[in-house]
Structure formats: C-alpha cells, structure tokens
N, C-alpha and C positions, 0 to 999 in steps of 0.2 A: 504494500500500500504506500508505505513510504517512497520506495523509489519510481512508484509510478507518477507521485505528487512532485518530485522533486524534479523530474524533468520535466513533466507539463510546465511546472512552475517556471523552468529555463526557459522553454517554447514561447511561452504566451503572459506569464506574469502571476504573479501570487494568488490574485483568487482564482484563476483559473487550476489554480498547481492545489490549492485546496478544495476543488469541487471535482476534481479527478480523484484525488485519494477517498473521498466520499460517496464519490460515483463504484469504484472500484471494493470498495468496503462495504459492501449494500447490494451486491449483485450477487444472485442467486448460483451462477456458477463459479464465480470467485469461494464464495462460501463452501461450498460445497467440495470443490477441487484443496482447498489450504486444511480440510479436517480428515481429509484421506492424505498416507505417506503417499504419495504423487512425485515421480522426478518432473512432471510438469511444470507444478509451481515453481521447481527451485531452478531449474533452465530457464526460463520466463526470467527469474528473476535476475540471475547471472548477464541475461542478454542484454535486459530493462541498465542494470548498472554497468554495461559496457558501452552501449550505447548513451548513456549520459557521461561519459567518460569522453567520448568520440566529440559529443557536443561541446564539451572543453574545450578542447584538441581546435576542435574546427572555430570557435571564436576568441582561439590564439592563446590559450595557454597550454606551450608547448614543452613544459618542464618535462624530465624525467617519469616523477612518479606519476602524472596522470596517464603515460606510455606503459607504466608498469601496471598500474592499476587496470587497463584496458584490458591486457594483456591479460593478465589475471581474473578477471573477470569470464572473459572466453576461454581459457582453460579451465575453470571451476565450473562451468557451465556444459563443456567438455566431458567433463569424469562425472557429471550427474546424467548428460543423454547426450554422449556424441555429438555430432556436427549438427544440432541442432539449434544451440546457443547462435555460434557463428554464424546460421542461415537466418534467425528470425533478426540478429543485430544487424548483417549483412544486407540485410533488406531494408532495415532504417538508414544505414550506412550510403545506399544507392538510390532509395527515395532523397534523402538529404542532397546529395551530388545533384542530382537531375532537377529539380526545384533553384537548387542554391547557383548550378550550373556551374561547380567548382569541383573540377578532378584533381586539381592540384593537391588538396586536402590527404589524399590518397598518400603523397608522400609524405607529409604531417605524421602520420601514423606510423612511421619506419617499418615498416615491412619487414624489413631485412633484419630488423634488431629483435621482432616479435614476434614474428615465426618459428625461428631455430630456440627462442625461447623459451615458447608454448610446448615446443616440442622433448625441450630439456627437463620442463617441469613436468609432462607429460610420460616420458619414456619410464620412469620407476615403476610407474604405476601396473601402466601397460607388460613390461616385462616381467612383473610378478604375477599376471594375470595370467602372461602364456606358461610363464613356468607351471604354474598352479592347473592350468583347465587345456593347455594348448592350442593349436590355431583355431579349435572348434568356438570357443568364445568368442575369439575374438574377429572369426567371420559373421557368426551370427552378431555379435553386438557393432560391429563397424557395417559392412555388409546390409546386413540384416533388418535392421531397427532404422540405417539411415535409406542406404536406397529402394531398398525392396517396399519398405514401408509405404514410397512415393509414386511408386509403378507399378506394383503388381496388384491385385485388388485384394487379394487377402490380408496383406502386406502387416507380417509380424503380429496377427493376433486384433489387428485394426478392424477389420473386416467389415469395411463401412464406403459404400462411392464416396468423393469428392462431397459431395451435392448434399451430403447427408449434414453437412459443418451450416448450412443455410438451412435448413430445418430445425438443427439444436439451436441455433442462435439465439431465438429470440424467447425461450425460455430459461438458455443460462444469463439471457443479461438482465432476465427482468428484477425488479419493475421497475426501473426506470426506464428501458426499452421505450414506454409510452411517450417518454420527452423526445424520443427522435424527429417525428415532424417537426420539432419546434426546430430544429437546426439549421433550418434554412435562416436565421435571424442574426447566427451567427459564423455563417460561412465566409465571413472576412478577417475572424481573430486572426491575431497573429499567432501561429505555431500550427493552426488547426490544417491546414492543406498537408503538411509535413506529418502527421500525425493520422490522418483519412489516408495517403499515401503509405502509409507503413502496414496501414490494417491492412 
C-alpha cells in the first residue's frame, strides 16, 4: 500500500499519492491476495519499488545507491517469481520512455553495472537450488512458471485464457470499480496517462 502511494505521490502529487494507497487498501482483490502466502503480492511489490526507484533515476538522481536499490529490488523480486518482477517494472520502464520520449534514460540505469550484478546476487541462490533438486527445478521454475505460463494455455497450473483477467477484474477491484466512469474528469492529472499506460 505504501509503495503504491509513494509513487502515485511522485507521479501526480500528495493527494493523489494518498487516495491511491486508499484506493489500493479497500479493494476487494488487494484484500484478499495480501491474506493468502501469495508470491504475487511480494513481486508486485518488489516491481512497484523498483520502479519508483527508476522514477529517481529518471528525474536525475543518479547517485549510486538509488542504482543499487533498483537493482535490488529486481533481484528480490527475482527469487520471489522469476522474470516476472523485471517484466511488470519493465513495462513501466517503457511506458515511461515512450510518453517521456526519452531513451537516453536507459543508460541512467547502467546496465552494464546491474546486470552482472543481479546476476552475482543471484547465482548463490540459484546454484544451491541445482545442487539441491537439479536442472529439473530449475527448468520448471525459469522455463516453466515464466514462459510456458504466457503461451501455452494450461500454462503452469494457470489454466485460464487471456480474457479471463477482464472478467475477474471488476470484482477484484470492487467497490470502488463504480468510480470508474467518473475518470473521465480527470484524465488530464499529471502522472495518470503514465500510470493507464503501465496497467
């Protein structure tokens, strides 16, 4: 809840950063996903603070630890559910670019220093896991869980079309769901196109 207020709050300004943590703390599927162990919530949440981190990054504070902390954040997000941290942030990440119309940002992020990094904090884990279970984990969980999940229709225990995510919708968001019509009132805030582009 926090860090979903804390970056609205960046996006668009303080009440809007408090009537997101409210909005988000009140919805029916929020609720209901944070009181089951879920590695959903904790990748959401992992992505939510890297991606406020990148927000940093991108209106210029280009210190060290906000690289680390990025960084960190997508790997911790990493060892809760694979590539999946990195594709919902990766997606704010590119929404952001194409609005802002700024790829340069891209090298902002050092690449070259975050990668082998991710990888470094990364490999302990991983290699204890082949020791432990073999290549068979670690195709079903890399494999498995990332791309099979996105292409094949059964995909790791999902076994749901596409189309099914527009159906649950508007019973995990309710009730506030009903204030949707009213958003046409404020489809000029500042932060909200960047944030419509990430959903």
């Amino acid at each position: 809840i926090a860090a979903v207020a804390v970056v609205t709050r960046r996006l668009a300004g303080d009440d809007a950063g408090l009537a997101a943590g409210v909005v988000i703390a009140t919805t029916l599927g929020f609720y209901t996903q944070q009181v089951m162990c879920r590695a959903d919530v904790l990748v959401t949440l992992f992505a939510v603070l890297a991606f406020d981190r990148f927000l940093v990054v991108a209106d210029g504070d280009r210190r060290p630890r906000q690289l680390v902390l990025f960084y960190l954040w997508l790997a911790l997000g990493i060892l809760s559910k694979t590539l999946v941290a990195p594709a919902i942030c990766g997606m704010g990440v590119l929404a952001w670019m194409i609005l802002n119309r700024n790829w340069r940002v891209l090298l902002d992020l050092k690449p070259w220093f975050g990668v082998p990094a991710m990888i470094a904090f990364l490999s302990p884990w991983y290699v204890e896991v082949y020791r432990a279970a073999g290549w068979e984990f670690l195709k079903v969980n890399l494999i498995g869980e990332n791309v099979n999940a996105f292409t094949k229709a059964e995909g790791m225990g999902h076994g749901r079309p596409f189309t099914f995510y527009f159906s649950a919708a508007p019973g995990r968001l309710a009730p506030l769901i009903v204030f949707l019509p009213f958003a046409w009132w404020i489809r000029k805030t500042r932060g909200l196109a960047l944030g419509l582009a990430w959903f």
